[in-house]
Structures are given as C-alpha cells and as structure tokens.
C-alpha positions as CSV (number, residue, x, y, z in Angstrom):
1,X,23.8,-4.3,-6.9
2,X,20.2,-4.5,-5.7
3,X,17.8,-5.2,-8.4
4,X,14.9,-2.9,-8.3
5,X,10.9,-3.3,-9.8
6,X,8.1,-0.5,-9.0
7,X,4.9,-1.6,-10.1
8,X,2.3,1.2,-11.4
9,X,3.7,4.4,-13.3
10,X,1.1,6.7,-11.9
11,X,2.6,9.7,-9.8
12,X,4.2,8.0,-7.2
13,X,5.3,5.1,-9.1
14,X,7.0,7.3,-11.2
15,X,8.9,9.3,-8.8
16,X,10.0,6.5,-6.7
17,X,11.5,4.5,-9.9
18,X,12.9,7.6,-11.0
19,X,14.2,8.3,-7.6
20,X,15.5,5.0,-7.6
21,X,17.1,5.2,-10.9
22,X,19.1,8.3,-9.9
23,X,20.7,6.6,-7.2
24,X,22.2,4.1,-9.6
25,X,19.2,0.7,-8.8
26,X,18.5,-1.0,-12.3
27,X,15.1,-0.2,-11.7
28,X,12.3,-1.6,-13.9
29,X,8.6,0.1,-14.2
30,X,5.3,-1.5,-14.9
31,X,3.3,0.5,-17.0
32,X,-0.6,-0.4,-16.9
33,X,-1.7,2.2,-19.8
34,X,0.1,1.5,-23.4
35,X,-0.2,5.2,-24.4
36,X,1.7,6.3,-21.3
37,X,4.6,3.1,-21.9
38,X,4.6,4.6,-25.6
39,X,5.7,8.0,-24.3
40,X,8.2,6.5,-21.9
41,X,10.0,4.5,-24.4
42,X,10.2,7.2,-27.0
43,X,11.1,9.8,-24.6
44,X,11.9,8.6,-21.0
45,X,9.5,11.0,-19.8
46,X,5.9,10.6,-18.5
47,X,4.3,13.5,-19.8
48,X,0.8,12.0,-18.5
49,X,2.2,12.1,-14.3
50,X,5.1,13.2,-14.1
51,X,6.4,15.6,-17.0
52,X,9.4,17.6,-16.5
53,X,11.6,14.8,-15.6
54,X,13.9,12.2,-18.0
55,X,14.5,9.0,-16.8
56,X,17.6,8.0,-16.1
57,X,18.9,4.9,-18.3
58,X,19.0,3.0,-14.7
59,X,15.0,2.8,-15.5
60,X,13.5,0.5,-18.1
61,X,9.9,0.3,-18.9
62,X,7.9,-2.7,-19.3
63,X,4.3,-4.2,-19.8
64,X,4.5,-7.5,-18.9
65,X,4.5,-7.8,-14.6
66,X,6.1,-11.1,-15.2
67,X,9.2,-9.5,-17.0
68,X,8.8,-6.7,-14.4
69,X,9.5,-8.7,-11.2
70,X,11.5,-11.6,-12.5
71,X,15.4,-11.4,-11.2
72,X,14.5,-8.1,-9.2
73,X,15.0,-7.9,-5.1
74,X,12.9,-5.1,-3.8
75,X,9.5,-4.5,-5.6
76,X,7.4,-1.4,-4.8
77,X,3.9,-1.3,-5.2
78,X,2.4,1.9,-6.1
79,X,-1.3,1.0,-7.4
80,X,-4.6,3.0,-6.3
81,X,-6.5,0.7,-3.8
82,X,-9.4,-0.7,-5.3
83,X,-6.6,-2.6,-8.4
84,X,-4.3,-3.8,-5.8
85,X,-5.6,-7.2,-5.1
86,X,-6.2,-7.8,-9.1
87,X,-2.8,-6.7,-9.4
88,X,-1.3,-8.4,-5.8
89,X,-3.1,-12.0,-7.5
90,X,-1.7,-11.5,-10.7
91,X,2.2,-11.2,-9.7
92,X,1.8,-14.2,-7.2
93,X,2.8,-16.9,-10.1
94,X,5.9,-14.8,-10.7
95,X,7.1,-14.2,-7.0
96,X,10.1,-16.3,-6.4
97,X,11.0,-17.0,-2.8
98,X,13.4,-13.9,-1.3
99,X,11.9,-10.9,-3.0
100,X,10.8,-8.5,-0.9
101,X,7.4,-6.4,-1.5
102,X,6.5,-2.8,-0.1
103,X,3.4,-1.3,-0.6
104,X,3.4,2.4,-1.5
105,X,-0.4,2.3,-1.6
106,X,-2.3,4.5,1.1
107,X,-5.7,3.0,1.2
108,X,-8.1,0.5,2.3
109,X,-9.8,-2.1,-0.1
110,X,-13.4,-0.8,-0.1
111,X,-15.4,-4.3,0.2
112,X,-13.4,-6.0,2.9
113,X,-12.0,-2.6,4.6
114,X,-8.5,-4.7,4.7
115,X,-5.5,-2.8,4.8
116,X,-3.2,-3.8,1.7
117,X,-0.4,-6.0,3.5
118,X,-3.6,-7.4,5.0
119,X,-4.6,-8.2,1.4
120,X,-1.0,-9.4,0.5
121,X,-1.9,-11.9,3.0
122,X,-4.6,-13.5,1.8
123,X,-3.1,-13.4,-1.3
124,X,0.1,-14.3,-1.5
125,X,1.7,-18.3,0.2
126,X,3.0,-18.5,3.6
127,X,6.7,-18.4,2.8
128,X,6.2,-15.1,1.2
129,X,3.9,-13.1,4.0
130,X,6.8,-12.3,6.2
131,X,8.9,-10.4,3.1
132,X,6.1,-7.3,3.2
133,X,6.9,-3.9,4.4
134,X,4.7,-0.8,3.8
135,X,6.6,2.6,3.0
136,X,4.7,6.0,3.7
137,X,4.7,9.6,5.2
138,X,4.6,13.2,3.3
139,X,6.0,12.6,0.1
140,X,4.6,14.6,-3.1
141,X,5.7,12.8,-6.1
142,X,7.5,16.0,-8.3
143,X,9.0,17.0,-4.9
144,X,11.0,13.5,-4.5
145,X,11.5,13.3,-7.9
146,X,13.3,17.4,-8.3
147,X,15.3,15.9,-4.9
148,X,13.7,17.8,-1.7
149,X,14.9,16.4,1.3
150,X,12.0,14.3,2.4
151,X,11.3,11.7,5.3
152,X,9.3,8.4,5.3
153,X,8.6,5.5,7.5
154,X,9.2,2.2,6.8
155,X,6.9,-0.5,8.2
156,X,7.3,-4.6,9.0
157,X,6.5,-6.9,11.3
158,X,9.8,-7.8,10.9
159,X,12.2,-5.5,12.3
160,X,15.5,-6.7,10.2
161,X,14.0,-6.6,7.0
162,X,12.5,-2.8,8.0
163,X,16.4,-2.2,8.6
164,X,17.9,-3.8,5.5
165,X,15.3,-1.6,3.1
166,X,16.2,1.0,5.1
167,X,19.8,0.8,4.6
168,X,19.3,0.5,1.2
169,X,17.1,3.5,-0.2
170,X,18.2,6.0,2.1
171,X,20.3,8.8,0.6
172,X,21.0,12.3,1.8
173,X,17.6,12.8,-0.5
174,X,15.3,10.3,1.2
175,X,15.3,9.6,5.2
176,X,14.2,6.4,6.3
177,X,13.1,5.8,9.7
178,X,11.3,2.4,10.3
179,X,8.8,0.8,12.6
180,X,7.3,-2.4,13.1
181,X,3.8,-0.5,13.5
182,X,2.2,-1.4,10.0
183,X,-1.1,-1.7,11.0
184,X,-0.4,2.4,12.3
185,X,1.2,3.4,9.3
186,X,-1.2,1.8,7.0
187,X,-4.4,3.5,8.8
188,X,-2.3,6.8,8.7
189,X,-2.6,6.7,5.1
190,X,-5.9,5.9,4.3
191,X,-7.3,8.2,7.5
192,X,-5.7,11.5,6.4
193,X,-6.9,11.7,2.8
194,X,-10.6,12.2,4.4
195,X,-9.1,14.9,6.6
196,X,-7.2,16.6,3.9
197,X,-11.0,16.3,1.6
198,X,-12.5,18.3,4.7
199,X,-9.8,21.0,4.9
200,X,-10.4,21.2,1.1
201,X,-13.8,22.3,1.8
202,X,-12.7,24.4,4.9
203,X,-10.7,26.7,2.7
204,X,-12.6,26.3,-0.9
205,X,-15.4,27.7,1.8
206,X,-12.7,31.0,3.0
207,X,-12.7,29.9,6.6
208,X,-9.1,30.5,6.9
209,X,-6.1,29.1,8.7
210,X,-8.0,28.6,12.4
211,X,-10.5,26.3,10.8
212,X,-7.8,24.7,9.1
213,X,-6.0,24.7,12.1
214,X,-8.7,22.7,13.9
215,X,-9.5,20.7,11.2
216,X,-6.1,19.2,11.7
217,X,-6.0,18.7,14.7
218,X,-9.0,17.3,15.5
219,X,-8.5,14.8,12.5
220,X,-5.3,13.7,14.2
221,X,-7.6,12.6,17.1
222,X,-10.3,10.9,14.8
223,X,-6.9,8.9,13.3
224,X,-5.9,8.0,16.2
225,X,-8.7,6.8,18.2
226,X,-9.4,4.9,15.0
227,X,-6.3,3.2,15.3
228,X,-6.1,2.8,18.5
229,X,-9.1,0.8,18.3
230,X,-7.7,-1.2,15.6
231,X,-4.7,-1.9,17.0
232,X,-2.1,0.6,16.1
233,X,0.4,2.5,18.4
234,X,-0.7,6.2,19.7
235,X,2.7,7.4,19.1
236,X,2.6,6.4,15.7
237,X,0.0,8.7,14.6
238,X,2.3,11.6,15.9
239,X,4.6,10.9,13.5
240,X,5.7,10.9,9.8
241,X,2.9,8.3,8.2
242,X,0.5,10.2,11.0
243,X,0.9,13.9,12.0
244,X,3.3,14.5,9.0
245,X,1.1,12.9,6.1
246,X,-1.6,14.7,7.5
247,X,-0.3,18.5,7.7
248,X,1.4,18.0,3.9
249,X,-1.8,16.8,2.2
250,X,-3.9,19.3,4.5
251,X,-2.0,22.7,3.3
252,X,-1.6,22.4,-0.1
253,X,-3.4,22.3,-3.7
254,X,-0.7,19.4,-4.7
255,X,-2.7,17.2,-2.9
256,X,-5.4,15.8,-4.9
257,X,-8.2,15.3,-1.7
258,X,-7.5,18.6,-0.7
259,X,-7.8,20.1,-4.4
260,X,-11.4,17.9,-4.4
261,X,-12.8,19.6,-1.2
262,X,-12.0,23.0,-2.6
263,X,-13.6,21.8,-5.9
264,X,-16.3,20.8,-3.9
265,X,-17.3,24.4,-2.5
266,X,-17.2,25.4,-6.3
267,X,-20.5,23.8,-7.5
268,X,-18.9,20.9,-9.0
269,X,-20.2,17.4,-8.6
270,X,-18.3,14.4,-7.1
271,X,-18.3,12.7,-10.3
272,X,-17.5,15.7,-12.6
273,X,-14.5,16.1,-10.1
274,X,-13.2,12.9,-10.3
275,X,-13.4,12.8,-14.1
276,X,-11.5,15.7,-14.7
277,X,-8.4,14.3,-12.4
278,X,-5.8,12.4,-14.0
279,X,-4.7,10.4,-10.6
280,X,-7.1,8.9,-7.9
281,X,-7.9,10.7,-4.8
282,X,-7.9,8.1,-2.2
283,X,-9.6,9.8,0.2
284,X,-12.9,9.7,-1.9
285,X,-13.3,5.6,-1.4
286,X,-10.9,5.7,2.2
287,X,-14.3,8.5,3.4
288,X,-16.4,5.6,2.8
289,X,-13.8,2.9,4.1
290,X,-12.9,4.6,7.1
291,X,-17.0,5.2,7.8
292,X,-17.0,1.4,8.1
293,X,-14.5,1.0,10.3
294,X,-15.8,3.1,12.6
295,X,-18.9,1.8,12.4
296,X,-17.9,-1.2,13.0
297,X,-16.1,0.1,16.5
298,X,-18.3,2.4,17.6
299,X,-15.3,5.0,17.5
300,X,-17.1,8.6,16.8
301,X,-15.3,10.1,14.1
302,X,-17.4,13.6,13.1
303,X,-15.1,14.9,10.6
304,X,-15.2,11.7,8.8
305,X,-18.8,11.6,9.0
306,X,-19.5,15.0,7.9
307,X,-17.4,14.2,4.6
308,X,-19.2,11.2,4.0
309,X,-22.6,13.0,4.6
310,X,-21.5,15.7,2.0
311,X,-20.0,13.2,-1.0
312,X,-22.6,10.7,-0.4
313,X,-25.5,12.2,0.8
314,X,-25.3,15.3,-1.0
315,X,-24.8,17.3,2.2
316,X,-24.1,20.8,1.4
317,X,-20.8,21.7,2.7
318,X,-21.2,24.7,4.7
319,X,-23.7,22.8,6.8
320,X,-21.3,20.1,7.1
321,X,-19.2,22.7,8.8
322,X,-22.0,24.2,11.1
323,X,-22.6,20.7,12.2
324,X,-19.2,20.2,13.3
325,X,-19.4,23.5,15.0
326,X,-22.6,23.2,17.0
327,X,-21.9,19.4,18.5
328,X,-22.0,19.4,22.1
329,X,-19.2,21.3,24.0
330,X,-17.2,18.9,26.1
331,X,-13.5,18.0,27.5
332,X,-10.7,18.3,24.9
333,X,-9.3,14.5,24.7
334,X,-6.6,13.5,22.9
C-alpha cells in the first residue's frame, strides 16, 4: 500500500488528504496552526476549512514535517505561494531518495517570479529534482471532498512518473490526465486567479454574463500569450489547468479571487478584504507576479494590467472596465 503525506491543512490540503483517506492511502496531514491540529485530533474535522466532513481513520494529523514525510511515497504540497520555499527548505533534511513531491500550489513566488517546481529546484539536491510533478485544474475543495466527479492534470518532465501518480489516485471520483507541460500547467494556475479577480469586479459591477463572457475569453488569450512566451504549449492553456481552471474560478462565489473582485465593487479595501478571508487568494500576489512577467516580455496583458492598476493603484473599478472597453479596435487574435 502506497504511503501517503499532504503537507498544509488549508482547503485543499484538507480535501485532497481527506480524498486520499477515503480511498483507503494511510495518509498523514501537516498541520501549520496548533488550534486547527487541536480540532482535528479531537474531532477529525476541520471546522476552520473544511467543516462538514470526518476524517477517515486512514488520515492522521501531525505537527512535526519530519514525522509527516518520513516512510511516506507520494507527498502533496498544498501551501499558499509566498510559504512554499520556507516550507520546500525545511523538508529537504527529511527527503529520502524515491519520494515523490507534487505541488498543489497555483502560484508564483512574488520576489523571483519562479514557478514552484522551479523553486523545488533550487531547493532541493540533484537526485531529488526529477521526482516533482505538479497536480492542477478546476477543483473546489468541498466539491472533491462531498465526491463530484472532477478532472485534473498531472504535470512532469518525466512522463513515467506523470503515469505511475496517475495510476495511483485516480478513482471513478478523480480523473487524471497527465502531461509533461509543467511549465503550462503551472502558469495556468497562477494566470487565472487575476482573471477570475476581474470577472469578480465585472459582476460585483452588474455587467452581466457578456462581460463575463469576454472577460474569459480574452483572459484565456492574455494566459496564453503569456505562456507561450515563457515556454508553455498553446494547447495546454485549452485545457483542464487552462480553459477549465479558468471558467470554474470565473463563475462562481466559491472562488475566493472572484468573491474579492465582487467585494471590491462594494467599497471595501484590499486589505479589509483580505483580513476578513480565512484562505489566501492567490490571485492578489499572482496580479502583481504575472505584471512582472509580462513586463519582463513585453507580452501586453490589459486585463492583468487593469487589475493591477485597481488593487495597487487605487484605480476605481468601473474605469478599469471603460479602459478595457475603449482600447484600440483591432483583429481578434488568438
């Protein structure tokens, strides 16, 4: 029996070791806050991010990342961006040659704009690099967790290893379908939480389902010239980490970059936002990530832009929107 460890019992974290669990994995969770491994212990249920659901006695809860990893197989790595090298440095003294590490994370580290197997890299030795893999696509956590069917992608530069984690997690629950596109899948991630923060404001605005419409659509081109440029695969972006990712955390209230456009359009500052969520929206730090990037490329990206000019620059929204509106008319290109 495969050996399971998921580091960070935020949202995700949660659901994927409790998805784990129910399949039968010994599964063991890292827990960062004590009050939330309290909670767990006492009543297999994190009523802080994911309520509602018992654990299943598959799952054990710990504090120590040592204890965590030590014996386990596959560990998954569910931490907000900006702890993952702190995190990726402190497990590298307990990584044992074999173990294989998949980042659940969908971001970009905001000083070096590195993608997180990119960070893995620098942090972990040689023999380790080529065990990394990078899971993502549209997955809300309480909808894996209640058992919706759901599909992801699975990302490695090496192909076999994409194909043995594969084989393993997939259920009738969970589709897998991998790639060896990581540096696609890992942009897709990060790129769509600004999209999904200017729908937010789209709709917290009332502009409706065309706006939305475009919105979307025209992020999917900002991701993928982006990409491209970087040195991901068009075709990726057209799927489940890209066009996928992007329509889930576009449409709904769940998502917590869409919930902090709409909150946005309702007076509230960025700050005041972000202190009254419980879990990190990404797309705040990817806006100013992705911004780089582009910079960096010269790749025109106005819906980024016009997010960053309205959390950063204090842009009010609705002439965010008129901006967008009133570029100059041109050739649609995809």
């Amino acid at each position: 029996m495969v050996n399971m460890s998921v580091i960070g019992a935020g949202s995700w974290g949660s659901a994927f070791a409790y998805y784990l669990g129910k399949l039968g994995f010994p599964t063991r969770l890292w827990v960062r806050e004590e009050e939330v491994l309290v909670d767990l212990v006492q009543t297999r249920i994190n009523h802080t991010f994911l309520p509602g659901f018992s654990f299943p006695l598959t799952v054990n809860f710990h504090r120590n990342l040592g204890e965590t990893i030590t014996g386990t197989d596959l560990i998954f790595i569910a931490v907000p961006s900006q702890y993952c090298r702190l995190i990726y440095t402190r497990l590298e003294e307990h990584l044992r040659k074999g173990q294989v590490l998949v980042s659940l994370t969908k971001g970009l580290e905001q000083k070096t704009l590195k993608r997180m197997t990119e960070v893995m890299e620098e942090v972990f030795p040689n023999e380790k690099r080529f065990r990394l893999a990078v899971l993502s696509g549209p997955s809300f956590a309480r909808e894996v967790a209640s058992g919706h069917p759901t599909a992801l992608v699975l990302a490695s530069k090496d192909l076999n290893l994409a194909r043995d984690i594969q084989e393993t997690i997939s259920s009738l629950q969970l589709r897998i379908y991998i790639s060896t596109d990581v540096v696609g899948v890992e942009l897709c991630g990060a790129i769509k939480n600004v999209i999904a923060i200017a729908t937010g404001i789209s709709d917290g605005l009332g502009y409706g389902n065309n706006s939305r419409a475009a919105l979307i659509t025209r992020g999917l081109v900002e991701m993928t010239r982006l990409g491209q440029a970087l040195g991901a695969r068009k075709e990726t972006f057209s799927g489940l980490a890209g066009l996928g990712d992007l329509v889930l955390t576009c449409t709904s209230e769940m998502s917590r970059n869409y919930h902090a456009g709409i909150e946005l359009t309702r007076g509230k500052s960025l700050k005041q936002i972000l202190s009254e969520m419980k879990m990190v929206a990404e797309g705040v730090r990817n806006t100013l990530t992705v911004n780089k990037l582009a910079h960096q490329k010269r790749i025109e990206l106005p819906i980024c832009h016009q997010v960053y000019e309205v959390l950063y620059k204090g842009k009010p929204a609705h002439k965010a929107l008129e901006d967008l509106m009133s570029r100059s008319l041109k050739e649609e290109k995809i």
